[in-house]
C-alpha positions, 0 to 999 in steps of 0.5 A, spaced: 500 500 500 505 504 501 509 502 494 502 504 490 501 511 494 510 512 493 509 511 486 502 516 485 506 522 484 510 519 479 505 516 474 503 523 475 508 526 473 509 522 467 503 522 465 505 530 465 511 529 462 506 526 455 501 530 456 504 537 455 511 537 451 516 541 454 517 548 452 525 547 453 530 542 456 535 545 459 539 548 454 536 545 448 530 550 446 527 553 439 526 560 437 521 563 433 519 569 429 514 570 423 511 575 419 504 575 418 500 581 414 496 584 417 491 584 412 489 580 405 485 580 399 479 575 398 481 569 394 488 570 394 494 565 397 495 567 403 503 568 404 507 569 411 514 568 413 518 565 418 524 563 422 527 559 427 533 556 431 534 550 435 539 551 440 543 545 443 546 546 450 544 553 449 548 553 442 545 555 435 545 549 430 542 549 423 537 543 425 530 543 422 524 543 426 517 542 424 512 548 423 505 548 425 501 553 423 494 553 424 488 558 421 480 559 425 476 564 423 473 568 428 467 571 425 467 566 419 466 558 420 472 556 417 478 552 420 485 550 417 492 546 419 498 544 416 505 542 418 511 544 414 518 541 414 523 549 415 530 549 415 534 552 422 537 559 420 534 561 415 528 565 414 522 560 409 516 563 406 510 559 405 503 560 401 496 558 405 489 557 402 486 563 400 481 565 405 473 568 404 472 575 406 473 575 414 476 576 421 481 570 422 487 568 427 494 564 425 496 560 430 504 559 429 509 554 432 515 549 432 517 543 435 523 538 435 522 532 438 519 534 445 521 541 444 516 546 443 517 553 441 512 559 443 506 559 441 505 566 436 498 568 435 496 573 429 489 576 427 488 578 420 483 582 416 480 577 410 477 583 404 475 584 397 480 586 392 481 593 390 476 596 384 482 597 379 481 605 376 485 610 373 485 618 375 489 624 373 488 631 373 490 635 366 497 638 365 494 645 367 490 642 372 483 645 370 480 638 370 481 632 373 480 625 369 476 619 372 476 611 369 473 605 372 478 598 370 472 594 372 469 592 366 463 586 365 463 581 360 461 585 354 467 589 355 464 595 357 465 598 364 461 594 371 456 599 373 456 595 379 462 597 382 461 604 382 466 609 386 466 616 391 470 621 389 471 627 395 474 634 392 479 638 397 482 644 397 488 646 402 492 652 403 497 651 408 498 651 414 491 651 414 486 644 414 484 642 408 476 643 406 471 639 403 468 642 396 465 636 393 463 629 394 461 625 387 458 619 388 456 612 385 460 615 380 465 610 374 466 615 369 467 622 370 471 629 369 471 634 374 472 641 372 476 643 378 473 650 381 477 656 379 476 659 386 481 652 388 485 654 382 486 662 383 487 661 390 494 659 389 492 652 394 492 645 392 486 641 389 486 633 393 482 627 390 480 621 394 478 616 390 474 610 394 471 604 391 466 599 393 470 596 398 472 601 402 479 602 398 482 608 399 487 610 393 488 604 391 492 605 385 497 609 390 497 603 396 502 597 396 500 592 401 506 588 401 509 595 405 503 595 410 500 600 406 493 599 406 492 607 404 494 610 397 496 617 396 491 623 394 492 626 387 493 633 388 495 639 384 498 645 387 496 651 383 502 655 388 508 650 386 512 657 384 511 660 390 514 654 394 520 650 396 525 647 393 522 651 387 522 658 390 529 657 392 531 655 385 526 661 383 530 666 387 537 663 385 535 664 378 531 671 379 538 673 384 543 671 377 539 674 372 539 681 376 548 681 378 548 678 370 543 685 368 547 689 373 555 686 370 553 688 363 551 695 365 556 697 368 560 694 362 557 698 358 558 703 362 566 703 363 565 702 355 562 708 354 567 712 358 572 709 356 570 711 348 569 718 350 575 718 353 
């Protein structure tokens, strides 16, 4: 009876010991790390990095370890896992399933042999991809010119993926105002108002798609840039850096050349009349 209650806590801890995998041994651990984009687009694969390191009596070694990486949504039903043979010291990118619009969450971790490495949790923004369009203002900036790409089966363009357009104008250093919001829009030219223009301020365009996309002719995910850059047109470039500067260096050159000649042409006639 004695025996058994000795052998108690040892069938216990062994039970542990196969129940959970250690984290670490010792000196012998995994270190981890990933890359995992905030945001994706519907019905593409779903890239992300990562990189470990075994350790060995707390030394690096090239040792590969197995890769677990798992997907659940969380507000779509929807889950996923797979296991992926990585190399020791050397960063592996790998393409997961594409993914339905939605919330997720990406579960990463190595293991070798008993050893786990932490556990890395990642939430992640499924959406539709951005309407393609191209939008510029004219040479002189007295209109600006919008097209949506989306076009249906008969080549023409999509009605249904139409667009809002938001018109700004700015005066540094004050904010920017609202002047005109144009919406349900795939096709237009806007003559920009000859107050925007004569103020010598700065016309801004948004152009925002179905989805929400923002300037998304301008935005590049793989950089985190999930918000393109505004159109604009500044009507009183001339009367700003660097151009003013380069401005006045001409305007100061061609006054010393004006003043240089005078005063040649004035030595001359002295000289001549001498």
């Amino acid at each position: 009876m004695k025996m058994r209650k000795a052998l108690l806590p040892f069938t216990f801890i062994s039970l542990s010991l196969l129940l959970f995998p250690m984290t670490s041994a010792g000196g012998n651990y995994i270190i981890i790390r990933a890359n995992v984009n905030p945001m994706y687009i519907e019905n593409e694969p779903i890239q992300i990095q990562a990189f470990i390191i075994v350790f060995r009596n707390n030394k690096p070694t090239d040792e590969s370890a197995t890769l677990h990486v798992e997907m659940k949504g969380i507000n779509v039903n929807y889950s996923y896992s797979e296991d992926f043979t990585i190399s020791g010291g050397r960063k592996a990118t790998y393409a997961l399933p594409s993914l339905k619009e939605g919330h997720y969450r990406i579960t990463i971790f190595a293991q070798k042999g008993g050893i786990n490495s932490q556990k890395i949790a990642f939430e992640i923004g499924v959406a539709k991809a951005p309407v393609p369009y191209s939008a510029h203002f004219s040479s002189d900036g007295k209109k600006f010119y919008f097209q949506s790409l989306r076009l249906n089966e008969t080549g023409q363009i999509d009605p249904d993926f139409p667009f809002t357009i938001k018109l700004y104008s700015w005066i540094p250093p004050n904010s920017a105002t609202l002047i005109r919001t144009i919406k349900n829009v795939t096709e237009i030219t806007i003559s920009i108002p000859s107050s925007i223009r004569k103020s010598g301020g700065i016309a801004i365009v948004d152009v925002i798609d179905r989805w929400g996309w923002k300037n998304s002719a301008t935005m590049d995910l793989s950089s985190f840039s999930f918000a393109g850059i505004s159109a604009m047109y500044d009507y009183g470039y001339k009367y700003r850096e660097p151009f003013w500067s380069r401005r006045l260096s001409m305007l100061f050159a061609s006054i010393l050349v004006i003043v240089v000649a005078i005063a040649a042409i004035f030595f001359f006639v002295r000289w001549y009349n001498a």
